[in-house]
Kinemage of the C-alpha trace (Angstrom):
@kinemage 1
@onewidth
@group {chain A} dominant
@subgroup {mainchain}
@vectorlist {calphas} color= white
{ca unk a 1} P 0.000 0.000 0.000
{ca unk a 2} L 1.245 3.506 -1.016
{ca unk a 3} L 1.671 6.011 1.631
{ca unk a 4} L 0.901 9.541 1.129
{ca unk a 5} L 4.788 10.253 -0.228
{ca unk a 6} L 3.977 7.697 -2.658
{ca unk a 7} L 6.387 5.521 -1.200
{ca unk a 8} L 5.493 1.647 -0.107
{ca unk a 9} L 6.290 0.515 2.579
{ca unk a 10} L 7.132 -3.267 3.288
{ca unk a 11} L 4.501 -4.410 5.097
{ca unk a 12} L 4.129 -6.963 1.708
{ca unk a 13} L 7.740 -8.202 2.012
{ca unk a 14} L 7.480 -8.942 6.016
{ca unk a 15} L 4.014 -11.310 4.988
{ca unk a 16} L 6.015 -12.668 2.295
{ca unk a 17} L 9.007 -13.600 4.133
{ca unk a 18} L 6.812 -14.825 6.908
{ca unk a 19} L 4.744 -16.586 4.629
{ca unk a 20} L 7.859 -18.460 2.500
{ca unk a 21} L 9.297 -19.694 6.211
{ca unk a 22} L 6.115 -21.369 6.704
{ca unk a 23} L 5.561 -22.974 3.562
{ca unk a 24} L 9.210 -24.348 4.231
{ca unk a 25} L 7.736 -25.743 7.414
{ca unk a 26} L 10.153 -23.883 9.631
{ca unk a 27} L 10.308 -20.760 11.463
{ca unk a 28} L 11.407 -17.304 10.795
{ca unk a 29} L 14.504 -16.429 12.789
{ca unk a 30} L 14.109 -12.614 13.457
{ca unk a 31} L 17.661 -11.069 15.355
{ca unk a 32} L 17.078 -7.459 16.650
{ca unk a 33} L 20.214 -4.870 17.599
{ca unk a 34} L 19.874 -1.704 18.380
{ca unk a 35} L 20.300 1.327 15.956
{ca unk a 36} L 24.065 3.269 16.996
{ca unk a 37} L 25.615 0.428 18.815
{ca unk a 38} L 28.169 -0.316 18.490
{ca unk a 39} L 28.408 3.158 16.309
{ca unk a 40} L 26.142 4.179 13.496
{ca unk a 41} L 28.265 2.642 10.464
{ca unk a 42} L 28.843 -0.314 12.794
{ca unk a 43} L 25.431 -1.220 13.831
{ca unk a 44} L 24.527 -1.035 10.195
{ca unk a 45} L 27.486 -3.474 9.150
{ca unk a 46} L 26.147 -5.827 11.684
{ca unk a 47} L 22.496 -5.734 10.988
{ca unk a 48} L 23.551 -6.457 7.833
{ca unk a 49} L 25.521 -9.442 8.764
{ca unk a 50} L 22.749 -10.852 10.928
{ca unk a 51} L 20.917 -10.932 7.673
{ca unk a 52} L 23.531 -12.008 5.650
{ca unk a 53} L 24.470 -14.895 8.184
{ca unk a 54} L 20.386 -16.317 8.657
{ca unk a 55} L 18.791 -13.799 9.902
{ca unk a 56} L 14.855 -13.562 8.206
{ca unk a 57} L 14.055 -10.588 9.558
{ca unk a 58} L 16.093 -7.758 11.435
{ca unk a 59} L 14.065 -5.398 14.127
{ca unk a 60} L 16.511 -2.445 14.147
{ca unk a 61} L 15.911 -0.264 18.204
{ca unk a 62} L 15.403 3.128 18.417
{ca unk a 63} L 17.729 3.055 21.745
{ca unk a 64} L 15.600 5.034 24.606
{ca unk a 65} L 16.768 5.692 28.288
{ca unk a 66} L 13.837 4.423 30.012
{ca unk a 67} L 13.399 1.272 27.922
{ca unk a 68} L 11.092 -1.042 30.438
{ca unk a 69} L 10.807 -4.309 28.419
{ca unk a 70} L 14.635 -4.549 27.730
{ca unk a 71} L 17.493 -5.837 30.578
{ca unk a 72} L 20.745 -5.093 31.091
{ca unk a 73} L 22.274 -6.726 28.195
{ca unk a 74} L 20.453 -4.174 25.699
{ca unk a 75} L 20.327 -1.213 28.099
{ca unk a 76} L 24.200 -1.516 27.832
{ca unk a 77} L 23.791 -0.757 24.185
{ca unk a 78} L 21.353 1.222 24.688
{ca unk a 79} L 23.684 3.120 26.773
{ca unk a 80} L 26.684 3.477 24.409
{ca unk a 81} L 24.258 4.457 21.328
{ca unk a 82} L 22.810 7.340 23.063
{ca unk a 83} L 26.158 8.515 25.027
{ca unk a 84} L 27.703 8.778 21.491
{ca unk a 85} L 24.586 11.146 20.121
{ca unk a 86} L 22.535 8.664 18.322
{ca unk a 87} L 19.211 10.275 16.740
{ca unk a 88} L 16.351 9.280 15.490
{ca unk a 89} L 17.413 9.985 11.560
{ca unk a 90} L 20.444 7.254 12.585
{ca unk a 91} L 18.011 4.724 13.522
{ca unk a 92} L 16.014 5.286 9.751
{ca unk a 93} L 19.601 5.433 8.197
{ca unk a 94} L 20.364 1.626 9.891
{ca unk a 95} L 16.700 0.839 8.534
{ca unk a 96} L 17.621 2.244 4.789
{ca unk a 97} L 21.304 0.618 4.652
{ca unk a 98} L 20.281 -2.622 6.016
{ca unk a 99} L 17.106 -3.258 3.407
{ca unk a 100} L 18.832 -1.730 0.816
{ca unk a 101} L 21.862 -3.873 1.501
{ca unk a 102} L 19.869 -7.575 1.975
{ca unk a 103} L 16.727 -7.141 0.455
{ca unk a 104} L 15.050 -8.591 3.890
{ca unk a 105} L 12.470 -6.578 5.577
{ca unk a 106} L 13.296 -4.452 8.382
{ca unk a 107} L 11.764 -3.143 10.962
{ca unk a 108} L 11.676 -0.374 14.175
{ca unk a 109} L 11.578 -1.654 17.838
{ca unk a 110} L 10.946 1.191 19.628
{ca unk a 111} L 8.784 2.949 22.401
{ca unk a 112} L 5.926 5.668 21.920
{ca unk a 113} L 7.419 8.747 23.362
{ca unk a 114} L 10.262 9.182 20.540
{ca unk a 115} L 7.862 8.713 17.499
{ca unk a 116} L 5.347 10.695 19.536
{ca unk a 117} L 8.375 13.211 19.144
{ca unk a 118} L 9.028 13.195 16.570
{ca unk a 119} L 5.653 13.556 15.038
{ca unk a 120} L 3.505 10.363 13.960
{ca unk a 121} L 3.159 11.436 10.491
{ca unk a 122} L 6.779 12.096 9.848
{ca unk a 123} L 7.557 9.206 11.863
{ca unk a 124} L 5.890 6.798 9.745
{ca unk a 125} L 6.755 8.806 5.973
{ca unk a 126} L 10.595 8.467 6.683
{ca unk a 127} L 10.217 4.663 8.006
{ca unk a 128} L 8.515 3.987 4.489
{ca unk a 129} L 10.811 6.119 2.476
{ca unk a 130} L 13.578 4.391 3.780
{ca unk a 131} L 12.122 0.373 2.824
{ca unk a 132} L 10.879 -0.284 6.152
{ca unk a 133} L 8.368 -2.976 7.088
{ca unk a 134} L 6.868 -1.644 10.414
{ca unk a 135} L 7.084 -0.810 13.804
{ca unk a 136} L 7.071 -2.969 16.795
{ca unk a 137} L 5.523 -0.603 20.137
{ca unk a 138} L 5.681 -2.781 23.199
{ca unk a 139} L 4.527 0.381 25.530
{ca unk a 140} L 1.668 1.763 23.284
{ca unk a 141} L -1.674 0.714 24.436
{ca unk a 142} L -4.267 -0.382 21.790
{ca unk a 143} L -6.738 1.950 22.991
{ca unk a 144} L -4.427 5.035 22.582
{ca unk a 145} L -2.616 4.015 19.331
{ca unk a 146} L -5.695 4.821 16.407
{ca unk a 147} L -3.616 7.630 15.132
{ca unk a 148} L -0.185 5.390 14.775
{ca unk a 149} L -2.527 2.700 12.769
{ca unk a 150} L -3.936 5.022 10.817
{ca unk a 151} L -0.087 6.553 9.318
{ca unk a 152} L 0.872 3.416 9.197
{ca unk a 153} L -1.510 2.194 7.393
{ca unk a 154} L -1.404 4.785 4.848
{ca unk a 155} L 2.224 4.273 4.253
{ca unk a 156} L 2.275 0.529 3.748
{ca unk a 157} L 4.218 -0.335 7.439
{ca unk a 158} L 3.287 -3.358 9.607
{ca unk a 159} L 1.818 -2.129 13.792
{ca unk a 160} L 3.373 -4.926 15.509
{ca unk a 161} L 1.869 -5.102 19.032
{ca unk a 162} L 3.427 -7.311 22.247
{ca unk a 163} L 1.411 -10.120 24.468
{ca unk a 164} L 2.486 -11.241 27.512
{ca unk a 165} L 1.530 -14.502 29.225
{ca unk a 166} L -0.367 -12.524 31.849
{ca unk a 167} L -3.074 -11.341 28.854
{ca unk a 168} L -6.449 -12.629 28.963
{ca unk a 169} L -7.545 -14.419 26.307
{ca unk a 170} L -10.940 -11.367 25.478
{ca unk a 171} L -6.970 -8.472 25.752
{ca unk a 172} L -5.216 -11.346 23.306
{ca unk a 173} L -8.272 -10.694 20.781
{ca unk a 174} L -8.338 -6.609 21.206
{ca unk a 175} L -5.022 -6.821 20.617
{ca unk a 176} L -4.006 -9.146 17.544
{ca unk a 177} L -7.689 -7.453 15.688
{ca unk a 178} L -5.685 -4.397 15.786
{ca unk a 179} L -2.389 -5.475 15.005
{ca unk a 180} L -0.703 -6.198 11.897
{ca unk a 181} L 2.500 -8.210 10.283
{ca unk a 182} L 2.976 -10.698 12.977
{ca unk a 183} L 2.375 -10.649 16.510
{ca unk a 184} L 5.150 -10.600 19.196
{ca unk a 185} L 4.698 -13.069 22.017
{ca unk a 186} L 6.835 -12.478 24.739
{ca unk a 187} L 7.809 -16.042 26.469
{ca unk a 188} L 7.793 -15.033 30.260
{ca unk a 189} L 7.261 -12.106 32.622
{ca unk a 190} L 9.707 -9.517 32.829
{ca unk a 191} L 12.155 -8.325 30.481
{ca unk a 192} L 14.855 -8.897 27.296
{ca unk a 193} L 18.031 -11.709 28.275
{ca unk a 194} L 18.946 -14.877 28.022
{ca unk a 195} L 17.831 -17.132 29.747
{ca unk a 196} L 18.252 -21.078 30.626
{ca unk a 197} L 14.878 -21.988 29.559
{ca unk a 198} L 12.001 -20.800 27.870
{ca unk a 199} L 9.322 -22.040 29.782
{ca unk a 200} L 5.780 -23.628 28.767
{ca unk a 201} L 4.318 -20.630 29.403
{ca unk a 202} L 5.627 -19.162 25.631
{ca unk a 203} L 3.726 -22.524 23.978
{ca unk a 204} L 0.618 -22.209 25.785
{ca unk a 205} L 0.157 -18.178 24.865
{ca unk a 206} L 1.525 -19.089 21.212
{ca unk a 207} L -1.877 -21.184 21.500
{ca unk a 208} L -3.866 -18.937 22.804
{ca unk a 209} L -2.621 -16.185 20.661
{ca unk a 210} L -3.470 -18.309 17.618
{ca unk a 211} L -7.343 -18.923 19.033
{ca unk a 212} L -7.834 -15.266 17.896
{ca unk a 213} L -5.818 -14.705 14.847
{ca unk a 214} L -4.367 -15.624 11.700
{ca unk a 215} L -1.506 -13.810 11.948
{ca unk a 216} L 2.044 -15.254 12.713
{ca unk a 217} L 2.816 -15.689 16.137
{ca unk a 218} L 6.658 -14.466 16.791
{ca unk a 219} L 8.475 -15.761 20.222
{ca unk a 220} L 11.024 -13.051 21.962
{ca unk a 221} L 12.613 -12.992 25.884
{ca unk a 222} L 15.465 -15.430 26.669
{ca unk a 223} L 16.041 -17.431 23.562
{ca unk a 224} L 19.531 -17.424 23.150
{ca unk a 225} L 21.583 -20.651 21.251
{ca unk a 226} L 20.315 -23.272 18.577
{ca unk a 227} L 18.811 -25.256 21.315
{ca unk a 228} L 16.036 -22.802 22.487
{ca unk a 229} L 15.118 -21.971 18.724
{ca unk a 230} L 14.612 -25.157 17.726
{ca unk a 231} L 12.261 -25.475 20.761
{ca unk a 232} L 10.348 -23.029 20.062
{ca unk a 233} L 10.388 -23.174 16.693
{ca unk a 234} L 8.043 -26.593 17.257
{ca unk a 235} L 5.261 -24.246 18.064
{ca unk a 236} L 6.052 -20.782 16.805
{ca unk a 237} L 6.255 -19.065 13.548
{ca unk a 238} L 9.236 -17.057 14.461
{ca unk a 239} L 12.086 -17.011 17.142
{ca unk a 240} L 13.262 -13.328 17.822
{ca unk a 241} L 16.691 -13.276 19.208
{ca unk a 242} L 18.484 -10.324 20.598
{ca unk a 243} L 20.419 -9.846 23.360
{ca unk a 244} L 22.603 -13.088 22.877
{ca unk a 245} L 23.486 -10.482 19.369
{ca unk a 246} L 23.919 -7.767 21.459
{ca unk a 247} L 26.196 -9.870 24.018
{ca unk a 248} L 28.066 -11.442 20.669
{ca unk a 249} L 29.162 -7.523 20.141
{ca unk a 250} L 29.871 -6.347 23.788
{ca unk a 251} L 32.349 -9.381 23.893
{ca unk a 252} L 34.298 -7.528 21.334
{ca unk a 253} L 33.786 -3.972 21.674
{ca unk a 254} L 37.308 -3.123 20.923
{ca unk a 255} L 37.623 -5.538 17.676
{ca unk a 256} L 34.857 -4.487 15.558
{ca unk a 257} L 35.487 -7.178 12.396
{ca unk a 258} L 35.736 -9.576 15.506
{ca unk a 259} L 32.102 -8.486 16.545
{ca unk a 260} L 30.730 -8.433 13.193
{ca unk a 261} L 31.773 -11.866 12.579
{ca unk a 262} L 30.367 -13.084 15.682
{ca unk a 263} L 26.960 -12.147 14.949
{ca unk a 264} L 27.237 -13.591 11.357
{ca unk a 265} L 28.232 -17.221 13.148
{ca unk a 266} L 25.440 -17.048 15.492
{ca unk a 267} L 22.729 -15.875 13.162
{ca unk a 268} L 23.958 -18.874 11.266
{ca unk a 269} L 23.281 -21.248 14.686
{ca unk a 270} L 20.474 -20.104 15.318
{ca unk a 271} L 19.416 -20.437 11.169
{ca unk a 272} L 20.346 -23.582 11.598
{ca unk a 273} L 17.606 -23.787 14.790
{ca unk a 274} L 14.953 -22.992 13.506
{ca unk a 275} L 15.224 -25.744 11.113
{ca unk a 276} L 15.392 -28.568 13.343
{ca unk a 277} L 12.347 -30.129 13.363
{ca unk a 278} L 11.206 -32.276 16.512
């Protein structure tokens, strides 16, 4: 769908990728880093090599100071990307470079209160302009995010909305009928890290998240190595891995090719996950 620039966004390319994964009866591995970490060229170079090394999907963060769903492993990055000046035209840059680079769709993790900002409109015109696929808004509430849906709409970008274990099955329904793209399930209570397990609870609210909708049901929070993907990926129709990426760089903060290629091995484990089939 053409937005009012008369740019598309990629809304079409994130259902198509999603789509293909399924029909090769796997999941969709989707990594996430975020945006200015561990500089601006640098996160670029290794969102692109999480796509280049397996990666389906990337979800590029719009690093934030009070971000509430992530843990210490991505406030860290957080951290570094916003003590070096990072802004929000960076974070549509690493969207741009990243698509334009790969080909894969691309979206924007990030909270309200920077797009709100920034200005919705705006917001949504430069994600589309620069090949984006959507946004992903763990802290906006259905009820209060008509005017996001609507510029999103117009421009063609996915409204990716978050469920959590604790929602009941009648909130699961409000929010997947609004949502669109995929939906994010997070596995457990509490916030972004690895984790040694994770849990039943993800496969029963993967079920219950299905009960209301046909769109793909994504699994983020703790999944970390080949093992955990290929668990969930017996029940979900994407694993979302990040901070084990964002650990992958920290390790070598001072050897940026070092980095890079650690992120390119471990997209390729976890690639390698999602295809194991039970």
């Amino acid at each position: 769908m053409a937005g009012n620039s008369g740019t598309p966004g990629n809304i079409a390319l994130l259902e198509s990728v999603l789509a293909g994964a399924r029909a090769e009866r796997r999941a969709a591995l989707v990594g996430y880093l975020p945006a200015g970490f561990p500089s601006v060229d640098g996160g670029i170079r290794a969102v692109t090599a999480m796509l280049e090394g397996g990666c389906d999907v990337v979800e590029v963060g719009l690093p934030h100071s009070d971000p509430v769903l992530d843990g210490p492993v991505i406030q860290t990055a957080d951290d570094i990307a916003l003590r070096a000046g990072v802004k929000i035209t960076d974070v549509i840059r690493t969207v741009r470079e990243a698509h334009a680079a790969t080909g894969a769709p691309v979206l924007c993790m990030t909270y309200w209160n920077p797009v709100d900002r920034y200005g919705v409109e705006r917001f949504a015109a430069d994600l589309a302009a620069a090949g984006g696929a959507g946004c992903i808004l763990p802290d906006l509430p259905v009820e209060e995010s008509d005017v996001w849906r609507k510029a999103a709409e117009e421009h063609g970008l996915a409204t990716v909305f978050v469920v959590a274990p604790s929602s009941r099955d009648a909130r699961l329904a409000k929010i997947t009928a609004a949502g669109s793209g995929f939906v994010y399930a997070a596995s457990l209570m509490g916030v972004t890290g690895t984790r040694e397990s994770v849990g039943r609870e993800a496969q029963e609210l993967v079920a219950r998240t299905r009960a209301t909708t046909d769109l793909p049901v994504c699994v983020g929070l703790g999944v970390s190595n080949p093992e955990q993907a290929a668990e969930v990926a017996q029940f979900a129709d994407g694993v979302i891995v990040g901070s084990a990426f964002v650990k992958r760089m920290l390790a070598e903060e001072d050897d940026l090719e070092a980095g890079l290629a650690g992120v390119r091995a471990l997209a390729g484990e976890l690639a390698a996950g999602v295809r194991t089939r039970g």
